[in-house]
C-alpha positions in Angstrom: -201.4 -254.9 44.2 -201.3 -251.5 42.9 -200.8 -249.4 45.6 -202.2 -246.4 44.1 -205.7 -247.8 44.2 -205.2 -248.0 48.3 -205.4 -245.4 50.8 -203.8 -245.1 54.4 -206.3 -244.2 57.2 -205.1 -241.0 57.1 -205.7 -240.6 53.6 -209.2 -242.0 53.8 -210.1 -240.3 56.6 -208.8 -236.7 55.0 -210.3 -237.9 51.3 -213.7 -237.9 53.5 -213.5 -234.9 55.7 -213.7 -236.9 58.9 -211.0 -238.1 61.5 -208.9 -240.8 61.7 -210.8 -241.6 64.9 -213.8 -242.2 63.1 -212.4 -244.8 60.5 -211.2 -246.7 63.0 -214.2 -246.9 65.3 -216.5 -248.2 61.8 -213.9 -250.5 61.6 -214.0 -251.5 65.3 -218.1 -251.4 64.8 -217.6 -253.8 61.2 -219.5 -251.5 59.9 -216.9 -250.4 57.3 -213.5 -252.9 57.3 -211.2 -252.1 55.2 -210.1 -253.7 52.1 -206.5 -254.5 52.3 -203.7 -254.7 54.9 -200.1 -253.7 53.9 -197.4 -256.4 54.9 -196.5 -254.0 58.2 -200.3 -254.7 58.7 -201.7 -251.0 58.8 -205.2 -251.0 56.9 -205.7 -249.6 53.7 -208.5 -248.4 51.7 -209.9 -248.7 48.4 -212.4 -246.8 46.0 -215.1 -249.0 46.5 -214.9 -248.6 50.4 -214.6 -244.6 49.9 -218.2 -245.3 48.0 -219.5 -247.5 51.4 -218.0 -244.5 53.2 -220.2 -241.9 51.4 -223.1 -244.0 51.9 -222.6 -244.2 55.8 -222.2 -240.3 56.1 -224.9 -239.3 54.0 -227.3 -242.0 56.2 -226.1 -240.2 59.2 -226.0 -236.4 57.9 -230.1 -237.8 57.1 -230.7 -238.6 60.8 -230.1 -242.3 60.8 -228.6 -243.7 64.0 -225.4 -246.0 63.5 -227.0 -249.1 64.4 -229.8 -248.0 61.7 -227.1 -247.5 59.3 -225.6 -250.7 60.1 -228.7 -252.5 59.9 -229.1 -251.0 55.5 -225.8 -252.8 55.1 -226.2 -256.0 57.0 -229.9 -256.7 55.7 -231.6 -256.6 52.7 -232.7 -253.2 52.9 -234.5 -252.2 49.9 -235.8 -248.7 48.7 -239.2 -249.7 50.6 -237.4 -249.5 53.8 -235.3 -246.4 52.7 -238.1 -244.4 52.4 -239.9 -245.7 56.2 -237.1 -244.7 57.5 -236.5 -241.5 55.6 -240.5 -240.6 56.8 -240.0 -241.4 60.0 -236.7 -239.3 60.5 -239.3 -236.6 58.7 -241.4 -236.6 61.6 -239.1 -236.9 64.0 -237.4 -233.2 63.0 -240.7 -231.7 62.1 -241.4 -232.7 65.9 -238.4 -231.1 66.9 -238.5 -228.3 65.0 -242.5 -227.2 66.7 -240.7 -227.6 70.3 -238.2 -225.1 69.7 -240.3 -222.7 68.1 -242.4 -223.3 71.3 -239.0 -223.0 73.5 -238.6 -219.9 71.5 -242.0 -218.2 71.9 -241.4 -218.8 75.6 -237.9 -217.0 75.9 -238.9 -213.8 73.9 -241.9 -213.5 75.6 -239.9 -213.8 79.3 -237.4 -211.5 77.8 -240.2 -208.6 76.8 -241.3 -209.4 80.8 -238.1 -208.9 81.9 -237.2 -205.5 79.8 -240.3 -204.1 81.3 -239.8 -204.9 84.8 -237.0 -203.1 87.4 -236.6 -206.0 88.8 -236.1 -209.8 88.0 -238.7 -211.4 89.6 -238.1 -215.5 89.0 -241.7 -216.7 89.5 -243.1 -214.7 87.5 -240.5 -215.5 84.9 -241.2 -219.2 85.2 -244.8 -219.2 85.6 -244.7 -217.4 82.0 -242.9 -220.1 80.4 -245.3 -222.8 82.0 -248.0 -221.3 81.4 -246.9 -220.8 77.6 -245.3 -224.2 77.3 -248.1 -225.9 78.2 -250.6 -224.5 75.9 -248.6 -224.5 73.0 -247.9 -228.0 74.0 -251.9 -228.8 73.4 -252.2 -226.7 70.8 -249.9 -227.9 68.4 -251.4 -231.1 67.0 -254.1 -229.0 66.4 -251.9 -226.3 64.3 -249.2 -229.0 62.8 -250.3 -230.5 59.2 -247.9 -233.7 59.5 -249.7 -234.8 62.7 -253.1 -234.5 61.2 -252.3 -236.4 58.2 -250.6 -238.9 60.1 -253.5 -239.7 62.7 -255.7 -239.7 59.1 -252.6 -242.6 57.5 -253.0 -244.4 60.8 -256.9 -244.9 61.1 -257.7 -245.2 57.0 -254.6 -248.2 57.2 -255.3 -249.9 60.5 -259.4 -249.3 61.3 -261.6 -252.5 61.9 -264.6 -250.3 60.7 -265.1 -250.4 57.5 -267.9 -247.7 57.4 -265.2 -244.8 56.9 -264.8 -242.4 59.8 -265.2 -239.1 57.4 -268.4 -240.8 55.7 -270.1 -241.6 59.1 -269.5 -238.2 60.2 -270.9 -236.7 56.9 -274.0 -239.0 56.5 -274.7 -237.9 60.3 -274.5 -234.1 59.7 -278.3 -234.4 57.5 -277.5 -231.6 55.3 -280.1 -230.2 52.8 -279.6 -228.4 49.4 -279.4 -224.5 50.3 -278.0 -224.6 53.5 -275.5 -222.2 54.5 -272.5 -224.2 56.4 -269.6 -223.0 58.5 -266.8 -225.3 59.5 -264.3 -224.1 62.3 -261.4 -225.7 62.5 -261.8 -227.7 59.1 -258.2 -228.6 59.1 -256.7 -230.3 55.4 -260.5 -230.1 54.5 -260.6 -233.9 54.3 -264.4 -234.2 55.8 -265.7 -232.7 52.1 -263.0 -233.9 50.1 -263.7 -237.3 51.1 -267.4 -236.8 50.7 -267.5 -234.5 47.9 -269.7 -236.5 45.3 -272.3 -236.6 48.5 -272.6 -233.1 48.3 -275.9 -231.2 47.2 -274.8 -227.9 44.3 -276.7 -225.8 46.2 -275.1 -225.8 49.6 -272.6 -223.5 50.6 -269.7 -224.1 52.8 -267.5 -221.6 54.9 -263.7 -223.4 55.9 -261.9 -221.6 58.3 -259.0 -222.6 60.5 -256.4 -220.9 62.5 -254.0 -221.9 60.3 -252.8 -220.6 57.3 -251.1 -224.0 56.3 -254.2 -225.8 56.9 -256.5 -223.9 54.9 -253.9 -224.0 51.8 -254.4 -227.4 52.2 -258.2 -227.7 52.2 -258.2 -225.5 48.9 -256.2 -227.5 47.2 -257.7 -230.7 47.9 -261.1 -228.9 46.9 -259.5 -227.2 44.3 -261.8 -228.6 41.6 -265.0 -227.6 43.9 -264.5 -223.6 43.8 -268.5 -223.1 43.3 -269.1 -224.9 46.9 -266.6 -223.7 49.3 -264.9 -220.5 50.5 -261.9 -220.3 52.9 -260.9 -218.0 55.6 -258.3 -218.3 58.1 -260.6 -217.2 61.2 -260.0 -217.5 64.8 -262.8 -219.6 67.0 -263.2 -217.1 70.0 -264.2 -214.4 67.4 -265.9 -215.6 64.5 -265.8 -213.1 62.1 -269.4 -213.8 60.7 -273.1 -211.9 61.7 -275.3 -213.0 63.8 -278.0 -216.0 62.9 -275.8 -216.4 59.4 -275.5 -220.1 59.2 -278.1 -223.5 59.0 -275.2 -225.8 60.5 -272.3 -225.4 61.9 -269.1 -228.1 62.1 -266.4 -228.6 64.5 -264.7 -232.1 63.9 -262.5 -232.8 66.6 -261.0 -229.3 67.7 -263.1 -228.7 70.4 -261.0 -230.1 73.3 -257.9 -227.9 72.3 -260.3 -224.9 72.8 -258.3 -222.6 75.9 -261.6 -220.9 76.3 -264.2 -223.5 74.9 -267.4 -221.5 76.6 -266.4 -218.3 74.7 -266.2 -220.5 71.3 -269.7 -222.2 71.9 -271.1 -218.7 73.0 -269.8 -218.0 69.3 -271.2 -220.4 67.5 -274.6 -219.9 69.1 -273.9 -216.8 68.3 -274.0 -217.1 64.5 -276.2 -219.9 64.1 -279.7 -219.4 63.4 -282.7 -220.3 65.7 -283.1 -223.8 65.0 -279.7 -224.5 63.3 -277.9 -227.6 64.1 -274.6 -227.6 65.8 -272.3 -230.7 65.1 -269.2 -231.0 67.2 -266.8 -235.1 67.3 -264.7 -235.9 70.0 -263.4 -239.0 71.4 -263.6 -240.9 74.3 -261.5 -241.2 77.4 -260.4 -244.6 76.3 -259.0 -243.1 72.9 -255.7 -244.7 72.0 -255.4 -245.8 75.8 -253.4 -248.5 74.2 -251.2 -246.8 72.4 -250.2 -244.8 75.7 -249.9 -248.0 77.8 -247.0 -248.8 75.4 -245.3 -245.5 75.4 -245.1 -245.4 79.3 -244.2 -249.4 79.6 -241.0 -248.0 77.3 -240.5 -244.7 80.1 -243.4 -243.8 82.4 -241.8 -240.3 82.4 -243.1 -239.9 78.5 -246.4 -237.3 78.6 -248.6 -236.9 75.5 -249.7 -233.7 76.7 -250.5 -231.4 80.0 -254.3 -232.9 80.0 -255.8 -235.9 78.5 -258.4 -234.2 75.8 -261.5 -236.0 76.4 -261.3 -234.1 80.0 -261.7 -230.6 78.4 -264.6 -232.1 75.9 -265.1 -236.1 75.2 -267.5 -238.3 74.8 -268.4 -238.6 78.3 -268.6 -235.1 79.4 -269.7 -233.0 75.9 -273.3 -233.1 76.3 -273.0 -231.5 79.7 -271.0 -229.0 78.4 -273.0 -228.1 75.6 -276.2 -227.8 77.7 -275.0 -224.2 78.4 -275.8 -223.1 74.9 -277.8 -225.5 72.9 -280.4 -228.2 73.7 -281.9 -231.6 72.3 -279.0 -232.9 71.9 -277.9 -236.4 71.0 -275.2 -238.6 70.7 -273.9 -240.7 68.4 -271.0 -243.0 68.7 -268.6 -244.7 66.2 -267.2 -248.3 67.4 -263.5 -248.3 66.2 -260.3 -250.3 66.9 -257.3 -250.0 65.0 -255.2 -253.4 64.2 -251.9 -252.7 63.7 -249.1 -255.0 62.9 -246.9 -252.3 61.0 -244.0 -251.7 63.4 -243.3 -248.7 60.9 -247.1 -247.3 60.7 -247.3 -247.4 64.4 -243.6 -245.6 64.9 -244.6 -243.0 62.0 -247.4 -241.8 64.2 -245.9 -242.2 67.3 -242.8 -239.2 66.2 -245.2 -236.9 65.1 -247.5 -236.5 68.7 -246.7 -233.8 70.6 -244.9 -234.0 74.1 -242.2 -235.2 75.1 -241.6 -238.4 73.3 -238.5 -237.3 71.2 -236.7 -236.0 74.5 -236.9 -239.2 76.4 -236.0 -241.6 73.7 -233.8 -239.5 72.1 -230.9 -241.2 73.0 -232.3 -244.6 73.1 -234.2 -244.5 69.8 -233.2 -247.7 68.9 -233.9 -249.2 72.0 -237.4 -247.7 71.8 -238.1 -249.2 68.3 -236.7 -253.0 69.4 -239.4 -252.3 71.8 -242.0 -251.5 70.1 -241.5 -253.8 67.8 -241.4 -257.2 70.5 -244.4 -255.6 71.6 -246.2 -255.6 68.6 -244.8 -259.3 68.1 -245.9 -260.8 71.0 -249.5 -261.0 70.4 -248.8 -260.5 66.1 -250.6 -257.2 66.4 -251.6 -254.5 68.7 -255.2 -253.4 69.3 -255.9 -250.1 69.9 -259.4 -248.3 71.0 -260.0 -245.8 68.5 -263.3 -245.1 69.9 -264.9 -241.6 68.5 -268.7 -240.3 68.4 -270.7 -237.0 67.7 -272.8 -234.7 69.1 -275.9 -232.8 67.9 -277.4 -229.9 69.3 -279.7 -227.3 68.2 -279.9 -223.4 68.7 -283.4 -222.6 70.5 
């Protein structure tokens, strides 16, 4: 043997810029045994293991638990798999990343309390940071692009319709050639992307949302469409259009993150002409009750949010809500299940919702994802109600 090729734990472990602690415990785990043993029996290292060493560091420095790493070098796990896990880590520190911001909104905003105070006054303090965790809590699956896309990933992969969710929702909206439209809220623009060759020349479509992110989206996947569409990032309480400007106007499933929803329907009456049609989807209260079912049977301490969102406007309560501004209105409903049997789909989703889901399993992600996955198993797939619908109303 030539010793040179061989390394001492010590030398390994410095080679790598870890400790000698850690060499030991991936040899303890057999997840990284060394090569040789001297004849006094101390282990020793060679090239090839420094290369398996690299690996398991870079797969950690990426997010990877060990057991996940262990699991790329005990299976055969191909590039397929790399990149599942890779997207799911994604969402999981996007996630992350939106809850500090929020934790950091909160404390600058106690702070400036504080500064102009005399005194420290501890419930005012905290009510503050409720009050502000809370709402940017709902708010930010409405505001955070990896969400949307992944609710989008999950229905178009798993839905048991096969009449497509955007092209229901455009064939119901009945518009005509030179009509003026305004959509609030149009997120990654995906309702007129999707339905683009559907669309009359002649009418003329406003895309605003409140964020910026969002609407750099919708451009770009409409990018080719210039003549059709204009985009504005625009806040629903105060549309910044005149009075009686628009034939229709579109809000596809914003609605129930609305704080003040009466103020933003008073708007849109406000800018809608007599007669114009207002089309607002929701869900129902049964929307991905499933899906909830599971996370809870894992913790019952995990919360998807401070309010269930069919409360504030869903299929059950939006026609009463809207009979404060607009009348004749009717409902129409979209049948939907989703049949998953995709232990990664399901888990991709699952990381990007906002609450608390990353804080309960964070230390017991693994655990979570054996879980999910026997659960998925036992029946071969898991059924979830993906029940949506529509409303339209019109401005008397």
């Amino acid at each position: 043997m030539d010793e040179k090729r061989f390394y001492t734990t010590g030398e390994f472990a410095k080679m790598a810029g870890v400790t000698i602690r850690t060499i030991r415990y991936y040899d303890t785990k057999g997840i990284l045994k060394p090569s040789h043993h001297n004849s006094s029996g101390h282990r020793l290292y060679s090239n090839e293991d420094f290369i398996k060493l690299k690996k398991i560091l870079a797969l950690k420095y990426l997010g990877l638990s060990l057991d996940e790493v262990m699991t790329t070098e005990q299976s055969n796990f191909n590039k397929g798999d790399m990149i599942n896990s890779l997207r799911l880590q994604k969402n999981i520190i996007k996630n992350k990343m939106n809850h500090m911001k929020i934790v950091l909104n909160a404390i600058e905003t106690a702070e400036v309390s504080m500064k102009n105070d005399d005194d420290l006054d501890w419930n005012k303090t905290i009510d503050i940071i409720k009050i502000l965790e809370s709402e940017k809590e709902l708010l930010q699956q409405y505001i955070d692009l990896s969400n949307l896309n992944a609710s989008v990933e999950l229905r178009d992969r798993f839905s048991s319709n096969k009449y497509d969710w955007y092209r229901w929702t455009f064939d119901n909206l009945k518009l005509k050639r030179n009509y003026k439209v305004l959509e609030i809220g149009c997120g990654n623009g995906a309702l007129w992307a999707r339905n683009i060759e559907y669309l009359s020349k002649g009418t003329k479509v406003i895309l605003t949302d409140v964020c910026e992110e969002m609407i750099c989206d919708a451009k770009y996947k409409l990018r080719e469409h210039e003549n059709n569409f204009k985009f504005e990032i625009a806040d629903p309480n105060n549309i910044p259009f005149k009075d009686e400007e628009f034939d229709v106007v579109i809000a596809n499933h914003i609605l129930f993150y609305m704080k003040d929803l009466d103020k933003v329907l008073s708007e849109v009456n406000r800018v809608l002409k007599v007669g114009g049609h207002f089309y607002c989807t929701t869900i129902s209260k049964d929307h991905m009750k499933e899906l909830e079912d599971l996370m809870l049977g894992f913790n019952n301490n995990i919360k998807i949010s401070e309010e269930k969102l069919s409360y504030k406007f869903g299929l059950e309560n939006g026609e009463q809500i809207l009979r404060k501004h607009f009348t004749d209105i009717k409902k129409y409903i979209y049948e939907d299940e989703l049949i998953v049997n995709d232990v990664k789909g399901i888990l991709e989703y699952i990381y990007s919702i906002p609450g608390n889901i990353l804080e309960v399993v964070d230390t017991k992600k693994k655990e979570f994802e054996t879980y999910v996955d026997n659960e998925i198993h036992k029946e071969g797939q898991l059924r979830i109600t993906n029940t949506s619908g529509m409303f339209e109303s019109i401005k008397q």
